[in-house]
mmCIF file of the N, C-alpha and C atoms, coordinates in Angstrom:
data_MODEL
# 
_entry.id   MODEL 
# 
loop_
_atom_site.group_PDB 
_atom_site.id 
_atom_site.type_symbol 
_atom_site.label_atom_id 
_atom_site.label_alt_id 
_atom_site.label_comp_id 
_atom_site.label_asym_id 
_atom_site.label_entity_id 
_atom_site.label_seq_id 
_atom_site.pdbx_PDB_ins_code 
_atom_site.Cartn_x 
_atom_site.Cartn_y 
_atom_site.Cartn_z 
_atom_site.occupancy 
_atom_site.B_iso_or_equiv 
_atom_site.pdbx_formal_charge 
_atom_site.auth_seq_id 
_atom_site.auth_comp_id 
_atom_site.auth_asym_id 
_atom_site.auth_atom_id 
_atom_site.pdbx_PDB_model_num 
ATOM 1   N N  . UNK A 1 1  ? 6.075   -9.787  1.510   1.00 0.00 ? 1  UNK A N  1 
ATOM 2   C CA . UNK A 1 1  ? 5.588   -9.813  2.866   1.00 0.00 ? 1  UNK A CA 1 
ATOM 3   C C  . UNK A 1 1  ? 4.205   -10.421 2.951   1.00 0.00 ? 1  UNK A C  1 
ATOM 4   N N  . UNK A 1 2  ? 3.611   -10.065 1.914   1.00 0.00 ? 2  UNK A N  1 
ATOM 5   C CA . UNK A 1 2  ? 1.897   -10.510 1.963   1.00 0.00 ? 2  UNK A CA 1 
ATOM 6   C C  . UNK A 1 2  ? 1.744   -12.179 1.459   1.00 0.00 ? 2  UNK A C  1 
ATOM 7   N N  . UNK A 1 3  ? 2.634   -12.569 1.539   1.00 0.00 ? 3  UNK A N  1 
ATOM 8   C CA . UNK A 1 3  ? 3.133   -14.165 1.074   1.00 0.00 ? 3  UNK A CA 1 
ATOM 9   C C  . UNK A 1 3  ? 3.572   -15.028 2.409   1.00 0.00 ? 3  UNK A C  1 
ATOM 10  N N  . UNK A 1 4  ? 4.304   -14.076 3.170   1.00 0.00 ? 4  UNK A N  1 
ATOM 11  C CA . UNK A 1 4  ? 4.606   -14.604 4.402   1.00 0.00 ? 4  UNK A CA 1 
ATOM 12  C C  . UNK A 1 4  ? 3.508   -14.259 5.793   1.00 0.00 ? 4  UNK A C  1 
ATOM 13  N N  . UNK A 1 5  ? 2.614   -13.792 5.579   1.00 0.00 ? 5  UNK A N  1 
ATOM 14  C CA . UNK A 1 5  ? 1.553   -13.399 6.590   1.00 0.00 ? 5  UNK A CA 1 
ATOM 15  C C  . UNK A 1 5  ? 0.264   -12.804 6.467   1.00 0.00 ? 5  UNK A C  1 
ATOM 16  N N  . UNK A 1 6  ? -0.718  -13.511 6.619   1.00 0.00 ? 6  UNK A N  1 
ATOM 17  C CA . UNK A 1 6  ? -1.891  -13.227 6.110   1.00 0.00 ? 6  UNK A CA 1 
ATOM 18  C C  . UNK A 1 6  ? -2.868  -12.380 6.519   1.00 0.00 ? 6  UNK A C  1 
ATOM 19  N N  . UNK A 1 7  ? -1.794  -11.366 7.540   1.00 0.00 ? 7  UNK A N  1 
ATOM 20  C CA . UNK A 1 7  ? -2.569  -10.063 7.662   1.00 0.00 ? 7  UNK A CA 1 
ATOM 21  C C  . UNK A 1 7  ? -2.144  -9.290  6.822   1.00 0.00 ? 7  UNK A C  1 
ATOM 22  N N  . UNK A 1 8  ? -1.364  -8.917  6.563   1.00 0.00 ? 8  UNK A N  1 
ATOM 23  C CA . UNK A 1 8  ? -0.905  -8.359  4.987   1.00 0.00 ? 8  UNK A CA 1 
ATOM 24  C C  . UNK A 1 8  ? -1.409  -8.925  3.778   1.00 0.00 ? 8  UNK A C  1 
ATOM 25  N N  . UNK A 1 9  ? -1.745  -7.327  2.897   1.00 0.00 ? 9  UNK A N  1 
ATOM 26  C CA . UNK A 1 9  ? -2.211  -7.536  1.596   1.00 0.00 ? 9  UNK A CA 1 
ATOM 27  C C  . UNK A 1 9  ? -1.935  -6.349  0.968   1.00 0.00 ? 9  UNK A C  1 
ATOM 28  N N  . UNK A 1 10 ? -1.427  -7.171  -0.266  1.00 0.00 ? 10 UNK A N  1 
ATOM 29  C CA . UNK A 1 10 ? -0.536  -6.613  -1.515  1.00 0.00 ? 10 UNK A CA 1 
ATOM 30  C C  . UNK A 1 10 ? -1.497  -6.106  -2.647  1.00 0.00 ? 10 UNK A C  1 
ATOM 31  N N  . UNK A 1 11 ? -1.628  -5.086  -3.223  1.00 0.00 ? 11 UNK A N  1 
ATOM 32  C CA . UNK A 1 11 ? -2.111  -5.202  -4.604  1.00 0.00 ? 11 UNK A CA 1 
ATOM 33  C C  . UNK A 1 11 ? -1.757  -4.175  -5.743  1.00 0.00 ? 11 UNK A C  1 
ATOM 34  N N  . UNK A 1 12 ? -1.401  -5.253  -6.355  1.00 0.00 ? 12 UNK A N  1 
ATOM 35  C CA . UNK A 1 12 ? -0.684  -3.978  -8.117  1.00 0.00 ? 12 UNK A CA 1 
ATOM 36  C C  . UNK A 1 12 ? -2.087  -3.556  -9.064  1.00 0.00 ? 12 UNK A C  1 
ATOM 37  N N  . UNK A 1 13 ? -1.371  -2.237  -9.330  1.00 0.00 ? 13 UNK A N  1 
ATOM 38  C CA . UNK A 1 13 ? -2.312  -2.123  -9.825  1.00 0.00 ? 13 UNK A CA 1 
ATOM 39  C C  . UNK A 1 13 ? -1.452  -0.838  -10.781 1.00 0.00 ? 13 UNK A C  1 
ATOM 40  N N  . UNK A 1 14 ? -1.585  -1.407  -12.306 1.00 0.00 ? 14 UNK A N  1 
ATOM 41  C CA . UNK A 1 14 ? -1.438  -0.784  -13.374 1.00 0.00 ? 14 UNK A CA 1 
ATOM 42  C C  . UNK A 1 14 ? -1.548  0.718   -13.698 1.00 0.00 ? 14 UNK A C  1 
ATOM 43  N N  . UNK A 1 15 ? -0.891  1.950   -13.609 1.00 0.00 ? 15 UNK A N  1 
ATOM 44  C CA . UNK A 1 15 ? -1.656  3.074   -13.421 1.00 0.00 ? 15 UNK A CA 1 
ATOM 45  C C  . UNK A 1 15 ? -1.787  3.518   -15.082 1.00 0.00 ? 15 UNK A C  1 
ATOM 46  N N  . UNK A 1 16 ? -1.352  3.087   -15.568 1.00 0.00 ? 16 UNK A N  1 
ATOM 47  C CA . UNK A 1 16 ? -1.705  3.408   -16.974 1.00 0.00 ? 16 UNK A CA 1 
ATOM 48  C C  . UNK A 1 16 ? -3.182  2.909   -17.686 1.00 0.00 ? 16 UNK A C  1 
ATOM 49  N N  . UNK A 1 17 ? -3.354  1.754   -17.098 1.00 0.00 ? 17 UNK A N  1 
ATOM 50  C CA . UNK A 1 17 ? -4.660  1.205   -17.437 1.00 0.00 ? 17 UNK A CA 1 
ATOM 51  C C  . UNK A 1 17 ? -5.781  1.500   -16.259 1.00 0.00 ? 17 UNK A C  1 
ATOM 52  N N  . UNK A 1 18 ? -5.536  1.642   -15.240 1.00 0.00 ? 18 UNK A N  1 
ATOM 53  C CA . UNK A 1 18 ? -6.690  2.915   -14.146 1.00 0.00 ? 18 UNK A CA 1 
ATOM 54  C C  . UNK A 1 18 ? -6.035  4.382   -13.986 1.00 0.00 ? 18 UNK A C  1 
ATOM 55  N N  . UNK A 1 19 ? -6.391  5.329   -14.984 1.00 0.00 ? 19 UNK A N  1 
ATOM 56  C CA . UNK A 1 19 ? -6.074  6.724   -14.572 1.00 0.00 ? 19 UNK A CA 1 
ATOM 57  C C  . UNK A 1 19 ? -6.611  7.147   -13.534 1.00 0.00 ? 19 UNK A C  1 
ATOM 58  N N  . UNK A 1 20 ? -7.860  6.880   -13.114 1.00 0.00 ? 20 UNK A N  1 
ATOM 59  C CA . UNK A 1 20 ? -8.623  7.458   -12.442 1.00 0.00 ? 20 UNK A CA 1 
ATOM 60  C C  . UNK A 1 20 ? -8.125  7.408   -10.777 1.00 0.00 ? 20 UNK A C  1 
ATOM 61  N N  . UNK A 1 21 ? -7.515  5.652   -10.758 1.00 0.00 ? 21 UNK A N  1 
ATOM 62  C CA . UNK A 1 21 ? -6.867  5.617   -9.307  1.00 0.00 ? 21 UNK A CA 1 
ATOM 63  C C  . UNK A 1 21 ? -5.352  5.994   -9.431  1.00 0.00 ? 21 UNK A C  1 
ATOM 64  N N  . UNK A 1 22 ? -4.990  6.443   -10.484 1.00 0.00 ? 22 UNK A N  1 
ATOM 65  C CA . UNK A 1 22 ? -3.576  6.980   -10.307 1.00 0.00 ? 22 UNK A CA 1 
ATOM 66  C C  . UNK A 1 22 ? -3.657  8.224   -9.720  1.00 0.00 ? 22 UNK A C  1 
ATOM 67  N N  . UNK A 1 23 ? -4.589  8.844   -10.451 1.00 0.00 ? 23 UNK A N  1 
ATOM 68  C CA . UNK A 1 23 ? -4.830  10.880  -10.147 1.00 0.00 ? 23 UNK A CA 1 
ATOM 69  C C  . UNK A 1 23 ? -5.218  10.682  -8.529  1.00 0.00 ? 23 UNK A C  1 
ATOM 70  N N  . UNK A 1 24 ? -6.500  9.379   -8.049  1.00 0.00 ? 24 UNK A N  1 
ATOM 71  C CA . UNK A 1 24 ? -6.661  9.820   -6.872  1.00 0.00 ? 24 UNK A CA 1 
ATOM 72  C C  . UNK A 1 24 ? -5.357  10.002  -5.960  1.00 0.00 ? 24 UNK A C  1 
ATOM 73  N N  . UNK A 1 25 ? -4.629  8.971   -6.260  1.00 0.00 ? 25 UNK A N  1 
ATOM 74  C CA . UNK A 1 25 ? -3.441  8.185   -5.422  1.00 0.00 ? 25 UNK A CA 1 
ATOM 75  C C  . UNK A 1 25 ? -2.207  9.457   -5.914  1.00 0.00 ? 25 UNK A C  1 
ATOM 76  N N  . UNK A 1 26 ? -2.203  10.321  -6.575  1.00 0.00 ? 26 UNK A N  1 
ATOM 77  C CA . UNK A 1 26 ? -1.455  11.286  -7.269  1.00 0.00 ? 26 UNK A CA 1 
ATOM 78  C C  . UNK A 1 26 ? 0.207   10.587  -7.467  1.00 0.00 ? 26 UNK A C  1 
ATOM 79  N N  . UNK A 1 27 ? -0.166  9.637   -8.041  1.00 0.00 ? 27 UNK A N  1 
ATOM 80  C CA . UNK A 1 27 ? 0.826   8.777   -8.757  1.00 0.00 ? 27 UNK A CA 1 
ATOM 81  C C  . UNK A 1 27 ? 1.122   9.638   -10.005 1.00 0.00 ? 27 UNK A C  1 
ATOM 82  N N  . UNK A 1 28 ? 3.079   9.926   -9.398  1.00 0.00 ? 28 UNK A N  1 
ATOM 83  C CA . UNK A 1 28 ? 3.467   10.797  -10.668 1.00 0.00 ? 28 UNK A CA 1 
ATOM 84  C C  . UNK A 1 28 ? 4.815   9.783   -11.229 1.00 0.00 ? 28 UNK A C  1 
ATOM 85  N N  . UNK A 1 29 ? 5.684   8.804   -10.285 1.00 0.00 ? 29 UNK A N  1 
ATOM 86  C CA . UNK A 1 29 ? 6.171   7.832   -10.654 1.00 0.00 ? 29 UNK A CA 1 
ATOM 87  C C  . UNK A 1 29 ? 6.132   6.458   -10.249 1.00 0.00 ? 29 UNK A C  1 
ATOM 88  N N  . UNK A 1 30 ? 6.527   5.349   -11.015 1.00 0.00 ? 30 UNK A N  1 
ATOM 89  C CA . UNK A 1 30 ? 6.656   4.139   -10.123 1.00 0.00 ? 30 UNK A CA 1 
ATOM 90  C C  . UNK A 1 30 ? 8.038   3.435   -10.147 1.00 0.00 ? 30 UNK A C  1 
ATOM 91  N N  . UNK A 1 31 ? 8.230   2.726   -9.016  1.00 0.00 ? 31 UNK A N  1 
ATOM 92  C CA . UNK A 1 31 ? 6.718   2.182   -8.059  1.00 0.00 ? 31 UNK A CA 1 
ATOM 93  C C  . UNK A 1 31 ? 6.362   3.289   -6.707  1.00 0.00 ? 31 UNK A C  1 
ATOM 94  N N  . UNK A 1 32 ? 5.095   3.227   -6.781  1.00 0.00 ? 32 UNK A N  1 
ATOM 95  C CA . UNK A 1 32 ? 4.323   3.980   -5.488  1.00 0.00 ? 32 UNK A CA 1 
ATOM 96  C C  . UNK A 1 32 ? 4.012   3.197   -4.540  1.00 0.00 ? 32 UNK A C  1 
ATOM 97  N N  . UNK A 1 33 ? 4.023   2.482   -3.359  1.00 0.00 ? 33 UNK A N  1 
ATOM 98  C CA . UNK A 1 33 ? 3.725   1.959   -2.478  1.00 0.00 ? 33 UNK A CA 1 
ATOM 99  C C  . UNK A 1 33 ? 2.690   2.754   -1.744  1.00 0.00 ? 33 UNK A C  1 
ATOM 100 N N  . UNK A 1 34 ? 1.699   2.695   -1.238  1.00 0.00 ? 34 UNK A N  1 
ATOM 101 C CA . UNK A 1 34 ? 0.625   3.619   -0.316  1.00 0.00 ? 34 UNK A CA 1 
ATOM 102 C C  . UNK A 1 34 ? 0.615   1.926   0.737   1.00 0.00 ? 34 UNK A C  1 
ATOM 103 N N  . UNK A 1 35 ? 0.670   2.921   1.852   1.00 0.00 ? 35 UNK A N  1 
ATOM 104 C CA . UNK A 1 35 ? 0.341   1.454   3.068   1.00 0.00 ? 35 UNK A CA 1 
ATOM 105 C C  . UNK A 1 35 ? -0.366  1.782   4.229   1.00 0.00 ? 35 UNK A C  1 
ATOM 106 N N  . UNK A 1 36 ? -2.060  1.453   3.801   1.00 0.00 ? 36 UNK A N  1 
ATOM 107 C CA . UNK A 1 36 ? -3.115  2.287   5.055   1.00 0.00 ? 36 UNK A CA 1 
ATOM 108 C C  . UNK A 1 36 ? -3.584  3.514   4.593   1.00 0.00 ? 36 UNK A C  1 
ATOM 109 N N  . UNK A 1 37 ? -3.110  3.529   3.009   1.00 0.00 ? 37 UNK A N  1 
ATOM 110 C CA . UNK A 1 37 ? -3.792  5.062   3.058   1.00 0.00 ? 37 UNK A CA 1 
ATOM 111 C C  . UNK A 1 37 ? -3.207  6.294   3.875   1.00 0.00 ? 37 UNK A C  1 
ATOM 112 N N  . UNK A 1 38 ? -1.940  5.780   4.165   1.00 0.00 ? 38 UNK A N  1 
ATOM 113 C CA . UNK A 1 38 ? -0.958  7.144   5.254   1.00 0.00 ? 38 UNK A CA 1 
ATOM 114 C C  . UNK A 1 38 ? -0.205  7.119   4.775   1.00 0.00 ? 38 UNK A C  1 
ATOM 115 N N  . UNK A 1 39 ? 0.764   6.051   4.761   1.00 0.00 ? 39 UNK A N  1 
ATOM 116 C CA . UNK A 1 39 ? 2.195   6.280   4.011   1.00 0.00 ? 39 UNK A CA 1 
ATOM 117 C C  . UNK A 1 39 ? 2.233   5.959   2.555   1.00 0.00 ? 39 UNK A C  1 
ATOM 118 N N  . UNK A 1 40 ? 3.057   7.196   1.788   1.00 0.00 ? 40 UNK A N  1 
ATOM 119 C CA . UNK A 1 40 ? 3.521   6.470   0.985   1.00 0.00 ? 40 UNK A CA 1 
ATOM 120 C C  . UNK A 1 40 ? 5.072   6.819   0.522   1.00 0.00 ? 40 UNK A C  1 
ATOM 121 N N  . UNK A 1 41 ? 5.308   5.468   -0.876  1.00 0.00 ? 41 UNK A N  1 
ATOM 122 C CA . UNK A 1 41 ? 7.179   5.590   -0.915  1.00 0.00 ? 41 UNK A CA 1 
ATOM 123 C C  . UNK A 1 41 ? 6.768   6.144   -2.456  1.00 0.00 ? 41 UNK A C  1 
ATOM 124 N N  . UNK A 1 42 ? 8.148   6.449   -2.735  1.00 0.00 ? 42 UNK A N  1 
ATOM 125 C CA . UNK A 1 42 ? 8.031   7.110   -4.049  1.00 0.00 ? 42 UNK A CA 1 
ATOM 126 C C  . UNK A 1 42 ? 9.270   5.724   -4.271  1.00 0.00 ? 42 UNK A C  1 
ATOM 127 N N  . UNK A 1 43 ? 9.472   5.588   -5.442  1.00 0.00 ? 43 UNK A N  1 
ATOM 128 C CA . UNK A 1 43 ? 10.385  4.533   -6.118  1.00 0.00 ? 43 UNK A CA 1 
ATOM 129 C C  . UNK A 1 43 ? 10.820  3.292   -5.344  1.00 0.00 ? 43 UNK A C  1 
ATOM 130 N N  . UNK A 1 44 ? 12.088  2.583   -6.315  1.00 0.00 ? 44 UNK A N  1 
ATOM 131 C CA . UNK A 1 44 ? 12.306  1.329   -5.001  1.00 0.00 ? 44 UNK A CA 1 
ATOM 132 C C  . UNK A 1 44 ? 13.033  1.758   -4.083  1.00 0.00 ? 44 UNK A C  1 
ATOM 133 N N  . UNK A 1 45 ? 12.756  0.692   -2.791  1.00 0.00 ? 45 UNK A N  1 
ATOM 134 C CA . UNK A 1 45 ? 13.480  1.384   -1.760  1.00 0.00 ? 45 UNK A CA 1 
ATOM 135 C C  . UNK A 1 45 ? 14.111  -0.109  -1.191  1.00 0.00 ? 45 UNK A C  1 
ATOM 136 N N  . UNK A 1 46 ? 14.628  0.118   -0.401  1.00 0.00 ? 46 UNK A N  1 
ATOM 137 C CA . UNK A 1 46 ? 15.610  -1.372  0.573   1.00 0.00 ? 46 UNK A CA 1 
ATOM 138 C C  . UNK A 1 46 ? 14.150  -2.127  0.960   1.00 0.00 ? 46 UNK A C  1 
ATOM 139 N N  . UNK A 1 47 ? 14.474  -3.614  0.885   1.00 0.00 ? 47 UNK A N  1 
ATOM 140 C CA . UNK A 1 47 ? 13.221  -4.001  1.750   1.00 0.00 ? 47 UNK A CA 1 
ATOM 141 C C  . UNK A 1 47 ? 13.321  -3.864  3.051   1.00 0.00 ? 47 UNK A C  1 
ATOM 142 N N  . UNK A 1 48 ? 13.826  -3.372  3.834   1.00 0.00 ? 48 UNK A N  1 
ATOM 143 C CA . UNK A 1 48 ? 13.988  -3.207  5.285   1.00 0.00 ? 48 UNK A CA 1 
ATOM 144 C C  . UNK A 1 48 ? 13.419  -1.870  5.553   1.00 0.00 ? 48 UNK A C  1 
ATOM 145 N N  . UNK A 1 49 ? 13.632  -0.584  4.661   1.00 0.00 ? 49 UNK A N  1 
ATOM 146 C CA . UNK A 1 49 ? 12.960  0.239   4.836   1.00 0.00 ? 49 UNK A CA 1 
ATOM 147 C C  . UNK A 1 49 ? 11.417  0.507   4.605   1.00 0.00 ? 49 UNK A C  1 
ATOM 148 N N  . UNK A 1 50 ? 11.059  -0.705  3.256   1.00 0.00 ? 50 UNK A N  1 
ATOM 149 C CA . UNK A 1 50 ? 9.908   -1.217  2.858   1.00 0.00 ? 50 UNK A CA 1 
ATOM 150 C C  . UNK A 1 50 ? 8.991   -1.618  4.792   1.00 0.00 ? 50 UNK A C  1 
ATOM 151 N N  . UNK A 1 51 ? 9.987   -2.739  4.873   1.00 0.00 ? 51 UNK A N  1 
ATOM 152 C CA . UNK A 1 51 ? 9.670   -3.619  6.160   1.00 0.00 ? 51 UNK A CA 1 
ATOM 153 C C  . UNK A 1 51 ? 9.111   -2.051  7.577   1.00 0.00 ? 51 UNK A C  1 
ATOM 154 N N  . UNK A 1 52 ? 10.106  -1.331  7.507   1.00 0.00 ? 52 UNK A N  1 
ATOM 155 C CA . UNK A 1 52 ? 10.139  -0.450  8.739   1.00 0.00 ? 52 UNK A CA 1 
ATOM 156 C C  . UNK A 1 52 ? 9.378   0.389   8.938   1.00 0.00 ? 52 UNK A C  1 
ATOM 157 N N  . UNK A 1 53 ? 8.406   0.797   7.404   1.00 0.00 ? 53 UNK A N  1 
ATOM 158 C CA . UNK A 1 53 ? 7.597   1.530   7.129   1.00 0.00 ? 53 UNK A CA 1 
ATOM 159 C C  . UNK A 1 53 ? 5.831   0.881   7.329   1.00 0.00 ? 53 UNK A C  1 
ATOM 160 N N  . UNK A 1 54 ? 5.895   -0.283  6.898   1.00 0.00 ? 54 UNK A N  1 
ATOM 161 C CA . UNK A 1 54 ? 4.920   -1.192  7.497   1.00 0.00 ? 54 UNK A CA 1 
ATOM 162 C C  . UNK A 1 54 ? 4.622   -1.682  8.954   1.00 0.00 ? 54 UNK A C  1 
ATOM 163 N N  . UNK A 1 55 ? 5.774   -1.623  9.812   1.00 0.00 ? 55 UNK A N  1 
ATOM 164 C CA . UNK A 1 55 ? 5.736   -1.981  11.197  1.00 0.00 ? 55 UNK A CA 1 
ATOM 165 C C  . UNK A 1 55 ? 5.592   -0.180  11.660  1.00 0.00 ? 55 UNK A C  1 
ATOM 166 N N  . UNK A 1 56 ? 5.771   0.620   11.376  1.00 0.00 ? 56 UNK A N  1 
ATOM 167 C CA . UNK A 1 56 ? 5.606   1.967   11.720  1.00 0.00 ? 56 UNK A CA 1 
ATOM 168 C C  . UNK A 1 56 ? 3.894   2.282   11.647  1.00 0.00 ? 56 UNK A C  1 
ATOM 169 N N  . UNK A 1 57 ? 3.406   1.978   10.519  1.00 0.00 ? 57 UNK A N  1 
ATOM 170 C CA . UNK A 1 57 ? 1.851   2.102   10.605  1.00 0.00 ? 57 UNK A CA 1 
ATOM 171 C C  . UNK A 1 57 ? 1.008   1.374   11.587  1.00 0.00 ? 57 UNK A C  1 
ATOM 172 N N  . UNK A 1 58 ? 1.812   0.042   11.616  1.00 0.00 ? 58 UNK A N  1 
ATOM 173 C CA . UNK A 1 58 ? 0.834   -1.052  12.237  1.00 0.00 ? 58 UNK A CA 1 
ATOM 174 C C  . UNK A 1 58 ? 0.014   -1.574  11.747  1.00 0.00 ? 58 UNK A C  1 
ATOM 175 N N  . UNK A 1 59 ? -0.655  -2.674  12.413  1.00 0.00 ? 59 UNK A N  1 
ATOM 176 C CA . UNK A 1 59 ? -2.075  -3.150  11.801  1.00 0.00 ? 59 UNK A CA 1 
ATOM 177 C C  . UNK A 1 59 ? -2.886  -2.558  12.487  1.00 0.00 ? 59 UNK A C  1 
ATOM 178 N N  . UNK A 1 60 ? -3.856  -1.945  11.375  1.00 0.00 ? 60 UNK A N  1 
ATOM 179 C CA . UNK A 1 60 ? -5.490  -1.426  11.179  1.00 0.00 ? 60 UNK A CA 1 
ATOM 180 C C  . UNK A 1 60 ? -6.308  -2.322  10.009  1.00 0.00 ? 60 UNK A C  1 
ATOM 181 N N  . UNK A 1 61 ? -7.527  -2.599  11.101  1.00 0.00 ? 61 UNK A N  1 
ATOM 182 C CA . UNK A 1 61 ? -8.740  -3.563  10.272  1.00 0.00 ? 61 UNK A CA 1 
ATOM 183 C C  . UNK A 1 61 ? -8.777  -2.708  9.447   1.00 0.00 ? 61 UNK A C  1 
ATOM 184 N N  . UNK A 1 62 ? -9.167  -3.237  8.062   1.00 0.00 ? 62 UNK A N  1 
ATOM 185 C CA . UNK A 1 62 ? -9.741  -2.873  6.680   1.00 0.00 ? 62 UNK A CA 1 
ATOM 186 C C  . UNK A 1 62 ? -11.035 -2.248  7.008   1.00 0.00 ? 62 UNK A C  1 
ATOM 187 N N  . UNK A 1 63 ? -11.612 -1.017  6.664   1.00 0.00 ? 63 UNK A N  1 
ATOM 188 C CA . UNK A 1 63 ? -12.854 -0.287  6.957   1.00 0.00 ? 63 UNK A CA 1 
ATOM 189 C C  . UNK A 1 63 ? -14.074 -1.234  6.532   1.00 0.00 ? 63 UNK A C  1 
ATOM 190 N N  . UNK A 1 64 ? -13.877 -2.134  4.932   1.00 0.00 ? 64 UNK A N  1 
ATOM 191 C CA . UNK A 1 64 ? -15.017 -3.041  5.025   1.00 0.00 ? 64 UNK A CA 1 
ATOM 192 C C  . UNK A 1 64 ? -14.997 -3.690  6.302   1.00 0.00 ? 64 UNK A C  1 
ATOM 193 N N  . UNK A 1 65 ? -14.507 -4.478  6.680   1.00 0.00 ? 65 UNK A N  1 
ATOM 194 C CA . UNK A 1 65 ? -14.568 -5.268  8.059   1.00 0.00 ? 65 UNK A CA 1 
ATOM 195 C C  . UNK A 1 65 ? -14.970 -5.032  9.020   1.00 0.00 ? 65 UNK A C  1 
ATOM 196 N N  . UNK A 1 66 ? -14.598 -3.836  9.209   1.00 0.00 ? 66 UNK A N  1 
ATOM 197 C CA . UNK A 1 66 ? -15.387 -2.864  10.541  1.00 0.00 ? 66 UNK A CA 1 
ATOM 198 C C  . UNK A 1 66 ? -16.618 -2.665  10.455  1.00 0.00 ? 66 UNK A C  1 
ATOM 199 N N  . UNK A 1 67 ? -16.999 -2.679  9.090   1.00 0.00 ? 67 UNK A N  1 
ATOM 200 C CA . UNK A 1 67 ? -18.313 -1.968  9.219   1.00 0.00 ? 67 UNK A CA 1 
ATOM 201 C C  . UNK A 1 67 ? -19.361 -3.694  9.126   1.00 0.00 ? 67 UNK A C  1 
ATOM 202 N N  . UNK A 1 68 ? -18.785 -4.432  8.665   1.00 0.00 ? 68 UNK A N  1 
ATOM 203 C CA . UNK A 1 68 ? -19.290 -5.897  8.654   1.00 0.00 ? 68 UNK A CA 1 
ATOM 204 C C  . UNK A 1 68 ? -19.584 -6.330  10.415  1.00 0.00 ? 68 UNK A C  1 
ATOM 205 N N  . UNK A 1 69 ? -19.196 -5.901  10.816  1.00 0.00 ? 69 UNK A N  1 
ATOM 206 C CA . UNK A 1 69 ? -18.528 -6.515  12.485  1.00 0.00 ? 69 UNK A CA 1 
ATOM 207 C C  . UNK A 1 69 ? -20.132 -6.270  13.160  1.00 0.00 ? 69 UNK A C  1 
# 
């Protein structure tokens, strides 16, 4: 999705090699998806439910940005 639209942004991130953001994120399997810091998925899921879960949050500016503004 973050390939097809550049308000979306994607990022992996290894939890074996950052413990520290796994424990915050209380990553107990993967893949974990977190989207906004509200939702998150536990394992894989359909991309449509991927998709339905992202249009459910909406877009919210990134807090750096806000505070840049």
């Amino acid at each position: 999705m973050s390939l097809e639209n550049k308000l979306i942004r994607a990022d992996v991130v290894e939890a074996q090699e950052f413990p520290n953001m796994a424990r915050m994120y209380s990553v107990s399997a993967v893949p974990k998806t977190i989207i906004n810091n509200t939702v998150q998925i536990v394992g894989n899921v359909p991309e449509q439910h991927l998709l339905d879960k992202v249009m459910q949050v909406g877009y919210k500016e990134p807090e750096a940005e806000k505070k840049g503004s």
